[in-house]
C-alpha positions as a printed NumPy array, in Angstrom:
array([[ 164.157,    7.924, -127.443],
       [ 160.752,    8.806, -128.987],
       [ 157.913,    8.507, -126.392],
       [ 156.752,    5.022, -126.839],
       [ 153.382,    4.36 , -129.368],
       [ 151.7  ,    3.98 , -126.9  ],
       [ 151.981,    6.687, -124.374],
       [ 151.849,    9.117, -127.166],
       [ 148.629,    7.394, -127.801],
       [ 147.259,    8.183, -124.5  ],
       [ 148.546,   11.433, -123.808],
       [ 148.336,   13.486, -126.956],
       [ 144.844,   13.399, -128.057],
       [ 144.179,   14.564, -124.076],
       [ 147.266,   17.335, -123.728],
       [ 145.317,   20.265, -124.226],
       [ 143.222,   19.645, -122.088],
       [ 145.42 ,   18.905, -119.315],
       [ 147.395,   21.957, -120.465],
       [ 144.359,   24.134, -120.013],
       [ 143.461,   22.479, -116.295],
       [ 146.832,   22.45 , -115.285],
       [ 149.136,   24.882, -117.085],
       [ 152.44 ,   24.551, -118.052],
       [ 154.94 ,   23.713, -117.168],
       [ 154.776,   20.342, -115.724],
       [ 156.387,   16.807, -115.627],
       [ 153.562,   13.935, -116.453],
       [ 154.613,   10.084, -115.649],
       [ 152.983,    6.987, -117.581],
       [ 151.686,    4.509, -114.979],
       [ 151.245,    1.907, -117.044],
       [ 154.147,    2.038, -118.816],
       [ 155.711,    2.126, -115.923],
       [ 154.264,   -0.741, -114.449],
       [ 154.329,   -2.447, -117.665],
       [ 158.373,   -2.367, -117.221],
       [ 158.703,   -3.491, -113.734],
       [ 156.51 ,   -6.185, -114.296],
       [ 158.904,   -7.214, -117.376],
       [ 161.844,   -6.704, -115.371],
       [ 160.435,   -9.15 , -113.043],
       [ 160.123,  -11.435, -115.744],
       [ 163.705,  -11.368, -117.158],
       [ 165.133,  -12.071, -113.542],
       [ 162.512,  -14.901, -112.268],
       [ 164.864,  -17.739, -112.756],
       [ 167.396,  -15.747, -110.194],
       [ 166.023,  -16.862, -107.002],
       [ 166.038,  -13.971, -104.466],
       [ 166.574,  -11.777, -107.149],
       [ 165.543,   -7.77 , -106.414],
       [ 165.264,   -4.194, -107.759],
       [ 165.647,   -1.537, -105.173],
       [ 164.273,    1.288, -107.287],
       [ 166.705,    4.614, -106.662],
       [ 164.966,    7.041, -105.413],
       [ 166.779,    9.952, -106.089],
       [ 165.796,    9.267, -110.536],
       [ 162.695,   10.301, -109.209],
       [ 161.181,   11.005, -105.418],
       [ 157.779,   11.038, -105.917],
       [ 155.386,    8.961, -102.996],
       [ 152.904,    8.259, -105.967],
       [ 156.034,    6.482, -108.225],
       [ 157.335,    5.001, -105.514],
       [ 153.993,    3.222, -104.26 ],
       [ 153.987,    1.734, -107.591],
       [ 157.477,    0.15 , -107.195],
       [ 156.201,   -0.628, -103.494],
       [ 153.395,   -1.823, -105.002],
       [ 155.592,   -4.186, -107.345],
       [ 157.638,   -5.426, -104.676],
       [ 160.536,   -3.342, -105.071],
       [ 162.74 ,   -2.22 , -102.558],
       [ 164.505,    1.456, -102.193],
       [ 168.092,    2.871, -103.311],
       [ 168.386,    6.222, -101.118],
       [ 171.496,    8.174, -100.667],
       [ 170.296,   10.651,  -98.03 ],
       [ 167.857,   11.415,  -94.849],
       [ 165.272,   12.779,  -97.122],
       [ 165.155,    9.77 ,  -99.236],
       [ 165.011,    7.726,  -96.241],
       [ 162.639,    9.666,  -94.621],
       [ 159.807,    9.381,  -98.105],
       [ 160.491,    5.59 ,  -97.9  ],
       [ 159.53 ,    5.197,  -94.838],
       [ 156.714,    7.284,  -94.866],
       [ 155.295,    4.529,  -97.246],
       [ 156.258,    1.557,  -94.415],
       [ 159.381,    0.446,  -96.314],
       [ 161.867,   -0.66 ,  -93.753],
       [ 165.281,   -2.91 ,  -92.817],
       [ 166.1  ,   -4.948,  -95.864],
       [ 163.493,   -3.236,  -97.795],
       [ 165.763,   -0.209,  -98.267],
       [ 169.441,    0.061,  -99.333],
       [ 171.065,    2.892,  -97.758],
       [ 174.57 ,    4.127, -100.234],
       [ 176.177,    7.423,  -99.239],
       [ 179.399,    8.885,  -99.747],
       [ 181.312,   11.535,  -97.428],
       [ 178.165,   10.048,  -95.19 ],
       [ 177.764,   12.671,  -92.032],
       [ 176.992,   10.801,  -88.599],
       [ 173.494,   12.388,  -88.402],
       [ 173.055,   10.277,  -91.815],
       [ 174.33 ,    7.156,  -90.21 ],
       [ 172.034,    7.523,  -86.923],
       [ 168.687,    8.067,  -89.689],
       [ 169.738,    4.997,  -91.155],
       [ 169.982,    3.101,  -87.894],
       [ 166.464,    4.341,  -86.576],
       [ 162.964,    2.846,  -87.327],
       [ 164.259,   -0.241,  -87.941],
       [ 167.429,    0.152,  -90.189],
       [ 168.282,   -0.744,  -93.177],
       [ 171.221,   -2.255,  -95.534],
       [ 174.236,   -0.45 ,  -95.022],
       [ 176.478,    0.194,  -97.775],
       [ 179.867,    1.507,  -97.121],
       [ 181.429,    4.072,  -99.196],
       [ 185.209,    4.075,  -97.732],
       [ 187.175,    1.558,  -95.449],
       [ 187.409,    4.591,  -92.4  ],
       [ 183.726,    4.717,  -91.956],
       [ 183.717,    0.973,  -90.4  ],
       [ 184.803,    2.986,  -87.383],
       [ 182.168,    5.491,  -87.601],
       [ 179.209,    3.782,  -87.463],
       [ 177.464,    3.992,  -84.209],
       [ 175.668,    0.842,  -84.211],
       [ 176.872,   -1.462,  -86.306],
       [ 174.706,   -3.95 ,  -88.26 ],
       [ 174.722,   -7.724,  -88.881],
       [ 174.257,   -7.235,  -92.312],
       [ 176.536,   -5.249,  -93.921],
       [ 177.53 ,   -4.393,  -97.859],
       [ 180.719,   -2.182,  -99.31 ],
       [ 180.975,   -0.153, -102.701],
       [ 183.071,   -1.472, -104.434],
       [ 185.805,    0.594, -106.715],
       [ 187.854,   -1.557, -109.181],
       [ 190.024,    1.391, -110.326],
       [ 192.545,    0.537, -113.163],
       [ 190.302,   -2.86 , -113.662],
       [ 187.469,   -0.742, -115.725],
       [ 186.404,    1.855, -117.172],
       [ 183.741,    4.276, -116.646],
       [ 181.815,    6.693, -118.904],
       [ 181.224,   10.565, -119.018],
       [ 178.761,   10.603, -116.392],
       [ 180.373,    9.116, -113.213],
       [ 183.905,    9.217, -114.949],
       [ 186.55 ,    6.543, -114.838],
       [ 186.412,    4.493, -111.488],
       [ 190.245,    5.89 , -111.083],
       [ 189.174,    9.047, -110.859],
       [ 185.545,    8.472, -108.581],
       [ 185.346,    9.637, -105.767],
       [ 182.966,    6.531, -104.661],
       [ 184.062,    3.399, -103.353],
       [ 186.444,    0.955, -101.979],
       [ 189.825,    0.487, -103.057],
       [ 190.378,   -2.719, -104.537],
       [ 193.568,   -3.535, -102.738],
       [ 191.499,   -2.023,  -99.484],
       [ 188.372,   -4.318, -100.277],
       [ 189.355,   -7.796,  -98.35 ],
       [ 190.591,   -5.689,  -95.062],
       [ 187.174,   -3.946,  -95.471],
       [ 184.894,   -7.111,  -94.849],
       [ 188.083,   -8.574,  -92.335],
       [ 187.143,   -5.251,  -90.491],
       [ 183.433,   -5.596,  -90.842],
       [ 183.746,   -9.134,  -89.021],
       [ 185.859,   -7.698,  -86.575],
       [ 183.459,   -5.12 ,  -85.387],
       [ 180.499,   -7.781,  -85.301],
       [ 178.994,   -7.937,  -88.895],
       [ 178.163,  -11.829,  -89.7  ],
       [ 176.278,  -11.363,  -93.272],
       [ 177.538,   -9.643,  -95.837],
       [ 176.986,   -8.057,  -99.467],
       [ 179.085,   -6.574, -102.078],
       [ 177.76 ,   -3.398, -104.454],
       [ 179.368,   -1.626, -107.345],
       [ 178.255,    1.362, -109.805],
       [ 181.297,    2.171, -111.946],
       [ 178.938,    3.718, -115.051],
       [ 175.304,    5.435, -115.925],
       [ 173.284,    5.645, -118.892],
       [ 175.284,    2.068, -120.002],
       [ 173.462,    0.835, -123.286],
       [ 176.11 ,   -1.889, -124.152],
       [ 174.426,   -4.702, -122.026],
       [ 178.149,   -6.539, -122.108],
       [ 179.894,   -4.083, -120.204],
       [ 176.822,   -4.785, -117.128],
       [ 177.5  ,   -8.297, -117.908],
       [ 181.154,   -8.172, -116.8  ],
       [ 180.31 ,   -5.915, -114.025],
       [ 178.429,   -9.017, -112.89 ],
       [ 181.299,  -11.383, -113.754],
       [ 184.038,   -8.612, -111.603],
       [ 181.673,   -8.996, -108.956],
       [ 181.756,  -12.623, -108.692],
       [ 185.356,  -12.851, -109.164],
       [ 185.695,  -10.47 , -105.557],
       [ 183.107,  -12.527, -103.76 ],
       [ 185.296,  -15.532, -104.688],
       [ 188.638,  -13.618, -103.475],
       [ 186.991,  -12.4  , -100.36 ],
       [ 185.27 ,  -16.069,  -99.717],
       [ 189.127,  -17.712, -100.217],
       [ 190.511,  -15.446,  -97.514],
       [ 188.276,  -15.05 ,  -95.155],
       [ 185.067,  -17.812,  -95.522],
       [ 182.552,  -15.244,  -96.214],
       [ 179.897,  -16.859,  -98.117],
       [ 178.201,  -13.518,  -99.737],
       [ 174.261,  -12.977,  -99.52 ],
       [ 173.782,  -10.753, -102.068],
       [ 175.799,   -8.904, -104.805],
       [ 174.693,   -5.499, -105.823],
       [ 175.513,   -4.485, -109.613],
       [ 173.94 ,   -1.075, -108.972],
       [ 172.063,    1.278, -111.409],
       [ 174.149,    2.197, -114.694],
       [ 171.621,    0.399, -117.604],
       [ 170.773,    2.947, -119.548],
       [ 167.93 ,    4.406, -121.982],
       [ 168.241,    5.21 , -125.555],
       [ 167.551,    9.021, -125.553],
       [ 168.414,    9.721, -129.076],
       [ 165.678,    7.483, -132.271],
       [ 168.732,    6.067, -133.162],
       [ 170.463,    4.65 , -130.279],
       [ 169.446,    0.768, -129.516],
       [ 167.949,    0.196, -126.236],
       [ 169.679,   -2.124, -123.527],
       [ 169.015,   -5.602, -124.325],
       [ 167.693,   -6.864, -120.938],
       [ 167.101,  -10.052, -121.906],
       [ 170.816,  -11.233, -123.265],
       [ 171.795,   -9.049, -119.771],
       [ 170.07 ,  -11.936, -117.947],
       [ 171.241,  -14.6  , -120.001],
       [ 174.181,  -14.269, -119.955],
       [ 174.531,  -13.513, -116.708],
       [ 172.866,  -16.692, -115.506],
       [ 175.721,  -18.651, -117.159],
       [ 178.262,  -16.542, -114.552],
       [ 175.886,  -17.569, -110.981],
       [ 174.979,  -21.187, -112.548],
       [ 179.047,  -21.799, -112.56 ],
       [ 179.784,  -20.24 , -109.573],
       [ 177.307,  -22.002, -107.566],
       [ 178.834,  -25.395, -109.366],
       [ 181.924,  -23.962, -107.827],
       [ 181.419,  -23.261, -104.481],
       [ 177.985,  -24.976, -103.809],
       [ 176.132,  -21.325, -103.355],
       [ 175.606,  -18.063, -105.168],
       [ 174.571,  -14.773, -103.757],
       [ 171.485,  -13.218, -104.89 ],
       [ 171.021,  -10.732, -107.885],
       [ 170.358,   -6.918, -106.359],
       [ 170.463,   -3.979, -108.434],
       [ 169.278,   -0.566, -107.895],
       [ 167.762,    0.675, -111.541],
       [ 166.258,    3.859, -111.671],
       [ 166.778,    5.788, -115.04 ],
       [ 165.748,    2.139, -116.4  ],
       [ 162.062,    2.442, -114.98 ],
       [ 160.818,    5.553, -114.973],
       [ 163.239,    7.317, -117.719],
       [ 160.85 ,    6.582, -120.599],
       [ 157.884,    6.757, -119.145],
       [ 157.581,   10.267, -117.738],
       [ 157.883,   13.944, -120.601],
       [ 158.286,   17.446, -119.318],
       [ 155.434,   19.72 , -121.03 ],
       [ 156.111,   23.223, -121.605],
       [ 154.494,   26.022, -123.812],
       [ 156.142,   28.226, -126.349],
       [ 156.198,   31.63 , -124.997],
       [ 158.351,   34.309, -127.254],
       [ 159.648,   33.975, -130.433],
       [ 163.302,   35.256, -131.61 ],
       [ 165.787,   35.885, -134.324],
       [ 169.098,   36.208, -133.283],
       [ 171.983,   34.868, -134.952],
       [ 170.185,   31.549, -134.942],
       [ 166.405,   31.311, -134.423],
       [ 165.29 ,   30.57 , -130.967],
       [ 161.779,   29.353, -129.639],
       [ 161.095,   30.303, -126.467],
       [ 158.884,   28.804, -123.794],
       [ 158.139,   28.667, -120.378],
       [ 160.481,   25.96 , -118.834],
       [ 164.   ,   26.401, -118.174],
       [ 167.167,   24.364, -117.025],
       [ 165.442,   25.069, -113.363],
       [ 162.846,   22.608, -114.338],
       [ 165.498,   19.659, -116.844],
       [ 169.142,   20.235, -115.81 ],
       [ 170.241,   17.447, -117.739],
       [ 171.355,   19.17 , -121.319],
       [ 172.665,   21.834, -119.607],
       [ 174.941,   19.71 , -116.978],
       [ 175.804,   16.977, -119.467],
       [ 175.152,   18.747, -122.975],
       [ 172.694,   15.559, -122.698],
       [ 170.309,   14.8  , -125.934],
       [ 166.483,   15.097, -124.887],
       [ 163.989,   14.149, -128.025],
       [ 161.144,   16.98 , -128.576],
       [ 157.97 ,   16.741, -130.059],
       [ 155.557,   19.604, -131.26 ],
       [ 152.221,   18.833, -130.538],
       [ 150.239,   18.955, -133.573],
       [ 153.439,   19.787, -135.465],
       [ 153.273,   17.332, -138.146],
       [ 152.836,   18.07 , -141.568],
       [ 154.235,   21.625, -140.589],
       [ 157.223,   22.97 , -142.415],
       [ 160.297,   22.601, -140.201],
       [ 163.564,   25.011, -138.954],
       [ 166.39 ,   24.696, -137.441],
       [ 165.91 ,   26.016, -134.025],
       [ 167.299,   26.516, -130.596],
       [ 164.653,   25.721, -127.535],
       [ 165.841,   27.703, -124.454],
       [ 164.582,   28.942, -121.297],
       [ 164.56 ,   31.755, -119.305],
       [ 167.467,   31.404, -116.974],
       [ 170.259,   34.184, -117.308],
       [ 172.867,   30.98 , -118.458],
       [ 173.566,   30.752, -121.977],
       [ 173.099,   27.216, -121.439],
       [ 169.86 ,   27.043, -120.497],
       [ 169.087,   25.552, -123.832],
       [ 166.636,   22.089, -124.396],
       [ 167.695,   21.817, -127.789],
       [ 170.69 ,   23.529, -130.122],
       [ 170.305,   23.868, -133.742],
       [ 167.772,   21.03 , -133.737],
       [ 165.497,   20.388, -136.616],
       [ 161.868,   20.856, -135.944],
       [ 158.57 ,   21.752, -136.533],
       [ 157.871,   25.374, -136.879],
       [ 156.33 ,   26.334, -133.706],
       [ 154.856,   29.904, -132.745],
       [ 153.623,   31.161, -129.378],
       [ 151.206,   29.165, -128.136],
       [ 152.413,   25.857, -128.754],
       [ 152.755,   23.139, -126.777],
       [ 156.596,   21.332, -126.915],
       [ 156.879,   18.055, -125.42 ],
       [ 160.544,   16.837, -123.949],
       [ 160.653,   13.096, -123.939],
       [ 162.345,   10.756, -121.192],
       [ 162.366,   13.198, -118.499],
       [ 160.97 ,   10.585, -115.876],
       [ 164.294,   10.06 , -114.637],
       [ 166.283,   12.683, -113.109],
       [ 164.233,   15.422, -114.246],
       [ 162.36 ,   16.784, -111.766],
       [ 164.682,   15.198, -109.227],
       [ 167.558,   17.481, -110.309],
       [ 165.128,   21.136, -110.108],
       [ 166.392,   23.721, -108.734],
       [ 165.857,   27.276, -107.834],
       [ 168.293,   30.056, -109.529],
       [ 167.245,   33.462, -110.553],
       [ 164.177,   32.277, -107.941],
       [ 162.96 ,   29.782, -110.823],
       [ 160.107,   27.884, -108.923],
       [ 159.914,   23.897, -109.604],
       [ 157.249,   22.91 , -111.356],
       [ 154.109,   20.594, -110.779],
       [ 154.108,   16.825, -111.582],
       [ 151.257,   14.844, -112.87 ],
       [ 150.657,   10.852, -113.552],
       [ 148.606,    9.535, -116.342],
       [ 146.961,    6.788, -114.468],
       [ 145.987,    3.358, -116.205],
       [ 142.174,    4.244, -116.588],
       [ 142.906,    7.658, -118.178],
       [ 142.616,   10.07 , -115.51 ],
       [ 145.48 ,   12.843, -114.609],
       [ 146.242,   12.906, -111.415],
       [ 147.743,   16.323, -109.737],
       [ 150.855,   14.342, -108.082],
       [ 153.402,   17.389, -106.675],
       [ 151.999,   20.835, -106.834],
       [ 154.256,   23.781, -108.427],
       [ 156.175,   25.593, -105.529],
       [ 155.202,   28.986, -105.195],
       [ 156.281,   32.063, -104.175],
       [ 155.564,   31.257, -100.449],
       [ 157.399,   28.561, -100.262],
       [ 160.482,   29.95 , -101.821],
       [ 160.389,   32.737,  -98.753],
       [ 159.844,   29.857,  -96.358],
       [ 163.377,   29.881,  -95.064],
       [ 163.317,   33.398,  -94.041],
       [ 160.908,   32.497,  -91.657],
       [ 163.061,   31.691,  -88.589],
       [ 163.637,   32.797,  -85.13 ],
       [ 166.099,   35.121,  -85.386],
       [ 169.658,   33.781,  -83.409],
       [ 172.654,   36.055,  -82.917],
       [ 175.831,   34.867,  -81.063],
       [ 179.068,   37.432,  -79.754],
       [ 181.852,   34.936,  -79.999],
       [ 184.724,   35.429,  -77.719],
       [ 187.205,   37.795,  -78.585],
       [ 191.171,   37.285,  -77.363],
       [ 193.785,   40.033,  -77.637],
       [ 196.077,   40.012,  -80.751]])
């Protein structure tokens, strides 16, 4: 969607200026608006007692986004030792941090058990076995396969490669209670991006509906269900954004009749990252060249290295040109400088006329932007910056640079003769 009023209000009357400091390109983040959500989300889920968003680090791994979601009392999503490893360089620990992996290595398992552990989700019935020390607390993904259905992004749950079956799931926990584990959580993420807030709200309702199955087999009276990321952002002006407030309603009615039911109710977790920083975060880049081929093209000085997103999902990503308005407009292609002909921001978009020079603004790149660079054709990532709440534009992650992309030649050099046997 359009950079909200006021962001755009606070950013674009300063951009040149932090263009001509800084350069381009670079990823800037809104703290306030950013705040400004959590705080709302908050809000929506204060009559859910326990209730609690473990922010997923991988949308974006910043220290200075995630102290503000530290800050908020959030907890952590992560999915690998790195993401571990930046939590807990903050002090987030145990049930601070929610630790989901899949085809999880036993170095990853070890990291999650050290300095203090964590909640362990498991991705597959086999790794119950695998786990060196196994926790008191312990949570599994949950697949529903044939049950639901997924969207372009993760795919159908049929087809996922994450999760517990659902004829596997009640062996899983009778497993888990075998091997030790006395408190227990169930998580699911069958979809991303979701802007229909009913399909979330029977995500909630299949959730319930396990913990009830599970609880009438084997007693387990469920701490916490986990309903995962998935709510989306509207990326395109005329896409309606996820109604967070009916989410909640309605799904209050599902916990206020199971707990009539059964006396209880597990807690509300989910693990929302697109959903907080998404909006609040643009990727500014500079137009560099422009061309006439057999469609006009504006070039500038970002490429998929620096917003995978349309080029891995042929995803929609709103531009603005600053100080464009008023300006006659084209039809125009914004690519990169990749060699991939799909290292392409925009295709036959209508826009602004830009020439070299300008500044081109690529909205709702807070999530998953930066988090997905990369480094083809030796394409160095690019800097971050945060507007802070008083105005000031703070350096946050500095560009890589050449140095650092010849880092891993630096080694000490190993050579090994392996033994050789006769034919």
């Amino acid at each position: 969607m359009p950079m909200s009023k006021e962001f755009t209000a606070r950013l674009h009357p300063i951009l040149r200026e932090v263009v001509a400091a800084f350069g381009t390109p670079f990823h800037i983040y809104d703290e306030r608006g950013i705040i400004e959500n959590g705080e709302q989300l908050k809000a929506v889920f204060a009559k859910f007692p326990g209730f609690t968003e473990f922010f997923a680090v991988k949308a974006c791994p910043n220290l200075a986004i995630l102290q503000l979601m530290q800050k908020m009392g959030f907890g952590f999503d992560c999915s690998s030792i790195p993401e571990l490893d930046i939590v807990r360089m903050l002090g987030s620990t145990g049930e601070q941090i929610m630790f989901t992996s899949n085809n999880t290595s036993m170095a990853e398992y070890k990291a999650a058990a050290d300095e203090g552990g964590c909640i362990l989700n498991l991705d597959d019935v086999t790794f119950i076995r695998k786990v060196p020390i196994f926790p008191k607390l312990i949570c599994f993904r949950y697949n529903p396969g044939e049950r639901r259905k997924g969207n372009e992004i993760i795919g159908n749950p049929i087809e996922a490669k994450y999760g517990v079956r659902d004829d596997q799931i009640v062996d899983a926990y009778r497993f888990a209670m075998i091997k030790g584990a006395e408190h227990f959580g169930l998580h699911t993420m069958i979809c991303s991006n979701q802007l229909d807030y009913t399909y979330m709200v029977e995500t909630v309702r299949m959730l319930l509906e396990v913990t009830e199955r599970i609880y009438d087999e084997l007693g387990i009276k469920f701490e916490f269900v986990n309903i995962g990321g998935g709510i989306g952002i509207p990326y395109q002006p005329q896409q309606d954004a996820f109604n967070i407030w009916a989410f909640a309603e309605e799904t209050g009615i599902f916990f206020e009749s199971f707990k009539r039911k059964f006396g209880f109710a597990p807690k509300l977790f989910m693990e929302c990252g697109r959903y907080m920083t998404g909006p609040h975060g643009v990727l500014v880049t500079t137009v560099i060249n422009r061309m006439s081929k057999y469609m006009e093209i504006a070039g500038v000085d970002a490429c998929m290295s620096s917003l995978m997103r349309p080029a891995l999902y042929d995803a929609y990503h709103h531009h603005t040109v600053l100080g464009g308005e008023g300006r006659e407009t084209e039809v125009v292609n914004v690519v990169g400088s990749l060699c991939e002909n799909n290292d392409q921001f925009a295709k036959k978009r209508q826009l602004p006329k830009a020439t070299e020079g300008d500044i081109v603004v690529i909205h709702d790149t807070g999530a998953h932007g930066y988090a997905m660079c990369f480094q083809y054709n030796g394409r160095l990532r690019p800097k971050e910056l945060l507007l802070r709440d008083n105005g000031d534009v703070e350096l946050i992650r500095r560009e890589e640079t050449l140095e650092d992309y010849l880092q891993t030649f630096s080694f000490t050099p190993r050579t090994i003769t392996p033994t050789r046997k006769d034919a």
